[in-house]
N, C-alpha and C positions, 0 to 999 in steps of 0.2 A: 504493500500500500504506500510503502513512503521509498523512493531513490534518490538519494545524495551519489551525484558526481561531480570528481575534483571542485572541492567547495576549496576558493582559497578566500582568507580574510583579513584588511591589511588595514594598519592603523596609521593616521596620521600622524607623525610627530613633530618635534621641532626640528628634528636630525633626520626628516622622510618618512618613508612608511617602513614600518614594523610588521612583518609577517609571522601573522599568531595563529592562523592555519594555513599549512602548506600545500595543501590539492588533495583532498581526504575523498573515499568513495566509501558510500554502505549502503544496504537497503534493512530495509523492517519489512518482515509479514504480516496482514491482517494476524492480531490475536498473539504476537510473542511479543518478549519481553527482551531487549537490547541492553546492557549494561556499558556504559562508558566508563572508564577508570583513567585516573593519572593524578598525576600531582597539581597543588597550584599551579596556575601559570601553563597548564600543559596544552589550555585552548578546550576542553572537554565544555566548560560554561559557555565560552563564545559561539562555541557550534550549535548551541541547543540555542542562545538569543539571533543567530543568525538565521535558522530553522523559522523562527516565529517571530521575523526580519521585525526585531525590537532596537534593534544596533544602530547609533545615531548614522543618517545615510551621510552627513557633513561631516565625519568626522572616522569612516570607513570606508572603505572598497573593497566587496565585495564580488567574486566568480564563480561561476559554478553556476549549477542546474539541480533545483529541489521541485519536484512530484511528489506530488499528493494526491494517489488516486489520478495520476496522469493529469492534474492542473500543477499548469506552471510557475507557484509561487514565489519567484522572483520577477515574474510579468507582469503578478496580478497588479490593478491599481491600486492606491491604499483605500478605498471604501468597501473592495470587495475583500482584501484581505483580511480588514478590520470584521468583516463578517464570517472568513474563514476560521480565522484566529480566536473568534467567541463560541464559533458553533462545531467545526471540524476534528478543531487542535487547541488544548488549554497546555497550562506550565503552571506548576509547584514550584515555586522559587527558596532559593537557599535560607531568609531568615525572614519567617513569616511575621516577623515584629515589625521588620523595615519594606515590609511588602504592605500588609492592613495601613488603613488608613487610622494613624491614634484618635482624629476628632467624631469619627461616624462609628457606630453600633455595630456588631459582627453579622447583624441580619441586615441591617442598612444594605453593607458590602455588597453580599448575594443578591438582595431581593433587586439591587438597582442593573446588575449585568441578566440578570434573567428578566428583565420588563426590556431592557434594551435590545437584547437579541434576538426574546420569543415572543414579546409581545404583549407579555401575561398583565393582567390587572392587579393592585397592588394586594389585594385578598389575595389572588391566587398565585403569585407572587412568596408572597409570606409563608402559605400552606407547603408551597414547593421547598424553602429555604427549610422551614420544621422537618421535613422527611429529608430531606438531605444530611440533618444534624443527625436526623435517628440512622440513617443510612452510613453515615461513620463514625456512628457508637462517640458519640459525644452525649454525656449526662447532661440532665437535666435543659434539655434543647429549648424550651420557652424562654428559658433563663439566660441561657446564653444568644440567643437571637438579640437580647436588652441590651448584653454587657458590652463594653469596649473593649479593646483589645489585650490593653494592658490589666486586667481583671479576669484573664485567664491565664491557665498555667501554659509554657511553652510546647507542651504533647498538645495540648485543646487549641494552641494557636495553630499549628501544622494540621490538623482536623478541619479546623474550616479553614485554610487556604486548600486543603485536598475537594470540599464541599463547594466552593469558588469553581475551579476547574472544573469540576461534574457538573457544575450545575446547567449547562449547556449540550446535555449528552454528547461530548467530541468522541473521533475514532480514535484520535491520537492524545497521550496523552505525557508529557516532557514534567521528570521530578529530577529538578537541579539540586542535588547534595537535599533530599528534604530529613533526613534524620543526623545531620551532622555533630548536632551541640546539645542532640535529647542521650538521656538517662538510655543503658543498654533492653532495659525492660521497656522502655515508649519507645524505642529504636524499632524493640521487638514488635510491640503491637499493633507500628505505623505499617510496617513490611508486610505485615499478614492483613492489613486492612485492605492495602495497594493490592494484593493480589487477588482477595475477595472481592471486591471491586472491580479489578481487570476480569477475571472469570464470567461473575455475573452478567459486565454489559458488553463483555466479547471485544476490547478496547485493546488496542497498541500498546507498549511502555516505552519511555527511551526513559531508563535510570541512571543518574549522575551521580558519582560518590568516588574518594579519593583510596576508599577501603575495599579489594578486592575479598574481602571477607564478608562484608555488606552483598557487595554484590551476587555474591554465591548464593544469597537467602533468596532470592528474588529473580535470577535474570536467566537466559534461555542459554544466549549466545553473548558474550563480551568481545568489548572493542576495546585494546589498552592503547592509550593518548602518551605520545613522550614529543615536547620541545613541538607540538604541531602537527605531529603527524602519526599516524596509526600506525604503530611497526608491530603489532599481533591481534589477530581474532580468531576466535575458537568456538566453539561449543565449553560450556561451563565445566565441566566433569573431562573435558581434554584439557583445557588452561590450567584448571588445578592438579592432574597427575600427570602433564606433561607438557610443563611452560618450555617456550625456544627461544623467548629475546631475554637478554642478560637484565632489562629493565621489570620486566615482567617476574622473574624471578625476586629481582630485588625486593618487592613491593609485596610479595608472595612472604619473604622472609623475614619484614621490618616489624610486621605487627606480632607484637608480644604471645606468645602459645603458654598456655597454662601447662603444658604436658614436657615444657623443658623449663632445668636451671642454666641461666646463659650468665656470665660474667659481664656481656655487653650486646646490646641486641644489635643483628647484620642491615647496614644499611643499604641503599639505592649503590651506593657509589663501590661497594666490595663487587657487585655482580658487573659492575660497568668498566671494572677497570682492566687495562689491557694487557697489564702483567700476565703472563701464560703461568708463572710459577704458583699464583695466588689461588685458591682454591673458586671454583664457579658454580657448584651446587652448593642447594642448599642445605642438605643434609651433610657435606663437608665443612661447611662454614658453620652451621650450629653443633660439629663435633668438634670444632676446632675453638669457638666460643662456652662450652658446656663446663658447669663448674663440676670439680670430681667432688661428689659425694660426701670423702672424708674432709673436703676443705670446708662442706659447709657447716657438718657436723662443728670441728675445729673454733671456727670462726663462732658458729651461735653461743659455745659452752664460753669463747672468752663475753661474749656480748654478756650474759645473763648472772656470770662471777662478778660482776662489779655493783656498786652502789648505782643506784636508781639516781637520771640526771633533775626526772620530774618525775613528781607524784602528786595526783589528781585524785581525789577524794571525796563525794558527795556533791560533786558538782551540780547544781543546775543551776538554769540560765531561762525564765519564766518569762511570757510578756501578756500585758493584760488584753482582752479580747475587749473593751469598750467599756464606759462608764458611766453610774445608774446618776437620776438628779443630783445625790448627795457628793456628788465626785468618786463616790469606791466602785471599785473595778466588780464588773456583772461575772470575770470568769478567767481565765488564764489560758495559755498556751504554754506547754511544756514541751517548748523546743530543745530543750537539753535535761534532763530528767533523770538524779542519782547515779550518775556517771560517774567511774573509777576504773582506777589502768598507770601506773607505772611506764616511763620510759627512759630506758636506760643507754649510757652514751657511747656514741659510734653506731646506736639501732636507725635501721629505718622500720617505722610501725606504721602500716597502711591502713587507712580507714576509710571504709568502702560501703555504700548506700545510694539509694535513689536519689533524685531535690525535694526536698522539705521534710528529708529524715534528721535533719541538725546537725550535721555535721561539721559545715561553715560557721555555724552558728558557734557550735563547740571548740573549733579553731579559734575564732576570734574573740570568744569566752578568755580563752585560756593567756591568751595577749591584753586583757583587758582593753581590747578593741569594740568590746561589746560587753556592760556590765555585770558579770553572774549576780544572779539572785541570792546563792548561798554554798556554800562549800569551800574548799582550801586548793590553790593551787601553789606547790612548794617550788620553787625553782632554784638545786643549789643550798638547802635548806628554807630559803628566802619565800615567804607566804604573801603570794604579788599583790594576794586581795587587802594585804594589812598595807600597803606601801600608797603613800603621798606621790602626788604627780611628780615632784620632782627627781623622787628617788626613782618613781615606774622607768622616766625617760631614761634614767642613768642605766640601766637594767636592760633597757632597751638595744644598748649595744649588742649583748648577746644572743637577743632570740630576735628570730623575724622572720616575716611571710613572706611569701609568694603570692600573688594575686591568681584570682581566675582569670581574670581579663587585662593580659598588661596594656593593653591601647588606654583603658582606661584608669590604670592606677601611674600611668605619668603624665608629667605636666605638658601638653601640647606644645605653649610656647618657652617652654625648654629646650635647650640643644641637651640632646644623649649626654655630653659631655659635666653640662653642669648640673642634670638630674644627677647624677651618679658625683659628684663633686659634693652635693648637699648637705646630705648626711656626714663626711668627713665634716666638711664646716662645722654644723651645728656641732658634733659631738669633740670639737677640736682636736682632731688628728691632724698629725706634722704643723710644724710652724708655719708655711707658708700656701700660698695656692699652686705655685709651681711646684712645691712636694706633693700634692694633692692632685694635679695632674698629672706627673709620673705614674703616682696609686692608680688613678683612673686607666692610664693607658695600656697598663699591666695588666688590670681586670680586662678591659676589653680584649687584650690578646688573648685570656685565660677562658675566655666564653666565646673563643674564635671569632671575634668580629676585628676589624680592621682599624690601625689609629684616624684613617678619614674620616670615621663613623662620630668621633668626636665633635664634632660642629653638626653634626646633620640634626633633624628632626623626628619624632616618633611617628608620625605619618610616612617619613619617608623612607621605611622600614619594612619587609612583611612580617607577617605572624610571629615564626618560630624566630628571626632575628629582634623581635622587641622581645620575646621572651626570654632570650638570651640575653637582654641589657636588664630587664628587672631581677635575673637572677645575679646577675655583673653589681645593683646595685643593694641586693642582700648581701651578696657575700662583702662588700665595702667595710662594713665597720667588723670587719672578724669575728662575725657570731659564733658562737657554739651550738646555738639551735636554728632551726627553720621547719616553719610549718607550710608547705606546701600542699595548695588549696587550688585543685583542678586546674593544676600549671602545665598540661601537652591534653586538656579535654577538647581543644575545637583545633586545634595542628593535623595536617593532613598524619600520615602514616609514617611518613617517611621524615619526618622532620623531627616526628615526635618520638623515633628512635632515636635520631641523633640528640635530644635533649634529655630524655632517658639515660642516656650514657653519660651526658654530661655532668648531671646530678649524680651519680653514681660516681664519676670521677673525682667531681670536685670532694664526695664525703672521704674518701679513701685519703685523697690530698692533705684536703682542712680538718680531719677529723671530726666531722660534722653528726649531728644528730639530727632527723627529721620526724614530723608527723607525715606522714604522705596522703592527702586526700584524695579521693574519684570516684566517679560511678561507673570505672570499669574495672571488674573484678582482673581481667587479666593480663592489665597495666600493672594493677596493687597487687597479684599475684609476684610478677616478677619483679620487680623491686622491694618488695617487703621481705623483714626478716620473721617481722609477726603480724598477725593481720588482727583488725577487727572487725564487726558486722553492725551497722549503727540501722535500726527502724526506730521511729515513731518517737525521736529522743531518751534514746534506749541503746546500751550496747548490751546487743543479743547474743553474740558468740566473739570468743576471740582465742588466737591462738597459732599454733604454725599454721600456713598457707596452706601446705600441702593436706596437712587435716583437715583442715574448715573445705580445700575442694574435692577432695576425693571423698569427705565424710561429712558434707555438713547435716549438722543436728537442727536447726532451725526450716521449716517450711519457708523460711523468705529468703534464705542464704540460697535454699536449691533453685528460688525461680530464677534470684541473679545470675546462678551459672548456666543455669538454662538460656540465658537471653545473651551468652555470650556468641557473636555473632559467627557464623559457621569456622570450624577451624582448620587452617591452613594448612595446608601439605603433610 
């Protein structure tokens, strides 16, 4: 139903055009499902907005030949595509927050492209937008028809951007990366929606994702994207037991496997590189990465012989749910709820949950980044909850976070150079700024970025390289702790090996101690020395990794590993 030939797609710059797809060909059958794969930057996203010619035409050039059912969508005029593009072919787009519109209602949304393209009256309208909510299994569908965007959870905002797209019955139907930055379990249950859905209305896919494991849940045949151009496709069950391009493998081998201990997990660039002596599968690279046995035995008995770095004691961390005439609070949330756990130094301890099991919350508890309501956090013998701000900030030297989201936890109009400069100031390290530039330029070599990064800007960075400058400005004042708080959860795969390793490196180096947070069990698997299981502000199980996955005793520990997404090679 759909043929893509040599699609090239070239951007304008100030230095000419940038060629971001290089003459790509594929087709789709009525009723299968396509999986695209690659890394940022690979053109995977371009080709899906060139597809559903959304790409600014001032500021692209675009070739190539797209059929649709033998119409020629790069012909059509734009009123007729504007009618193609509502009723033939929709798109899921990558972050349904910056896709909804924040000022109109999530039934608003739907009811206004379904009057627009079918014609419906605003009753029926409305009736359609309800059974679409019920159609994917969104609760309480009245309710959310009212709500804005930002008043639902991230899994319910991907639900109705999925009910958006339907709502127009298309043949075709384009999800750019749509489970990227949800919890492994809404990961799981968006995948099984999309294909319930594909099944029932007999519908196209063309699925976008950077995770060839994703794509294994879901897709028929895969197309892998490198640098712009398609250099493998397969059927899904030949791609997984028997990849042929060295990039293919790579991406095959980056994402963390529950079922090995690796001292460092294999990146893109081991499969790509030209050396003949260096090993090119992947079962040689993960026996050449694999930690023995009695090393880890070794290393746990020193970890667990020493005195505890932290000890966490009855913690919780409460917040009131609203307040009656009198001012007293009608009820509580117990985001963090009789929490205890012990961390001892040189450990990483993984703490691994859904969002809104507390876990962030209990991070940034334990920082007093966020008040606790009652209990002891000792740090060092040092009880953080008894300490005056001024001693907290003094204290502050040694432990520190990691953000979820570095774009957002640096200062925009800061250069890289004097974010990371700051903290020295404030905490008066070295006597001057020129010794505080040196510091700076060190960390940056040490988090592999380059001294010209120094002046640049945190926009003008991708992902996994600002992640690497908030880690460059943790490690700044010589902590002893760090609490890393879903720091490689929205990094493609391949990046987020290489920061993986780099955390691991730097603790080995600094002698460092972490909490490790995520919602993916087989990220926290491999990195943890001990793992914990946090629901409902609650830690339900903890203990070695390898027990909690080969045994877990909790009903909610088995759905997490169940939701781990198909496993590689």
């Amino acid at each position: 139903m759909l043929k893509v030939t040599n699609l090239k797609i070239k951007f304008k710059t100030q230095n000419g055009l940038f060629e971001a797809v290089k003459g790509i060909s594929f087709h789709l059958n009525k009723g299968e499902t396509i999986g695209i794969v690659g890394e940022s930057g690979s053109g995977k996203s371009v080709t899906s907005l060139a597809l559903m010619r959304l790409l600014n035409e001032n500021e692209t050039v675009i070739a190539g030949e797209v059929l649709l059912n033998d119409i020629a969508l790069f012909d059509l005029p734009e009123p007729e595509m504007r009618k193609t593009r509502g009723n033939r072919m929709a798109m899921i787009f990558q972050e349904p927050m910056t896709s909804l519109n924040p000022v109109l209602t999530c039934g608003h949304q739907i009811t206004e492209a379904i009057r627009l393209h079918l014609g419906s009256s605003k009753a029926e309208a409305k009736e359609k937008t309800i059974e679409l909510f019920k159609e994917v299994q969104l609760p309480r569908p009245e309710a959310i028809f009212d709500s804005y965007p930002h008043q639902i959870s991230g899994g319910q905002k991907q639900r109705v951007m999925i009910a958006m797209a339907l709502s127009c019955n298309p043949e075709l139907l384009i999800a750019d990366e749509p489970t990227t930055a949800l919890d492994v379990t809404v990961q799981k249950t968006i995948i099984e929606l999309l294909l319930k859905l594909k099944a029932e209305r007999n519908m196209s896919l063309i699925f976008i994702s950077h995770d060839l494991a994703v794509i294994s849940e879901i897709a028929d045949r895969v197309l892998v994207m490198y640098k712009g151009e398609v250099v493998e496709e397969a059927q899904v069950k030949t791609l997984f037991s028997h990849p042929k391009h060295p990039y293919t493998k790579g991406l095959l081998a980056c994402r963390p496997s529950p079922d090995y201990h690796l001292k460092k997990l294999p990146v893109v660039a081991d499969f790509l590189e030209t050396d003949k002596k260096r090993p090119i599968t992947i079962e040689k690279i993960r026996e050449v990465y694999t930690y023995p046995a009695d090393e880890i035995a070794a290393h746990k008995k020193k970890l667990y012989s020493q005195q505890p770095l932290l000890k966490i004691k009855g913690l919780n961390t409460w917040f009131p749910t609203g307040r009656n005439f009198f001012g007293k609070s009608k009820g509580v949330v117990k985001a963090v709820n009789q929490v205890t756990f012990d961390v001892y130094p040189g450990e990483t301890l993984g703490l691994v949950g859904e969002s809104g099991c507390g876990k962030t919350t209990l991070g940034r508890s334990i920082l007093r980044l966020i008040e606790p309501t009652s209990g002891s956090v000792n740090f060092e013998n040092t009880d953080l909850r008894k300490l005056k701000k001024d001693d907290l900030r003094e204290i502050r030297r040694d432990i520190q976070i990691i953000f979820q989201d570095p774009y957002s936890s640096l200062n925009p109009r800061l250069t890289v150079g004097d974010s990371l400069m700051e903290p020295l100031q404030v905490h008066q390290f070295y006597t001057n700024n020129t010794q505080r530039k040196k510091r700076v330029l060190e960390l940056l070599e040490r988090v592999n970025l380059l001294p010209e990064h120094f002046n640049r800007y945190p926009h003008e960075f991708s992902g996994g390289q600002r992640q690497r400058i908030v880690i460059a400005r943790a490690l700044a004042l010589q902590p002893k702790f760090i609490i890393c708080d879903e720091s490689v959860s929205a990094l493609d795969v391949s990046v987020q090996a290489q920061v993986l390793n780099l955390i691991r490196e730097l603790q080995q180096e600094f002698n460092l101690t972490y909490i490790f947070i995520s919602h993916d069990l087989a990220v926290i698997k491999h990195i943890s020395d001990r793992m914990m299981v946090m629901n409902k502000g609650e830690i339900i199980e903890m203990g070695d990794p390898d027990d909690i996955y080969y045994h877990p005793k909790e009903e909610y520990t088995k759905k997490l590993i169940a939701s781990i997404p198909g496993k590689v090679a």
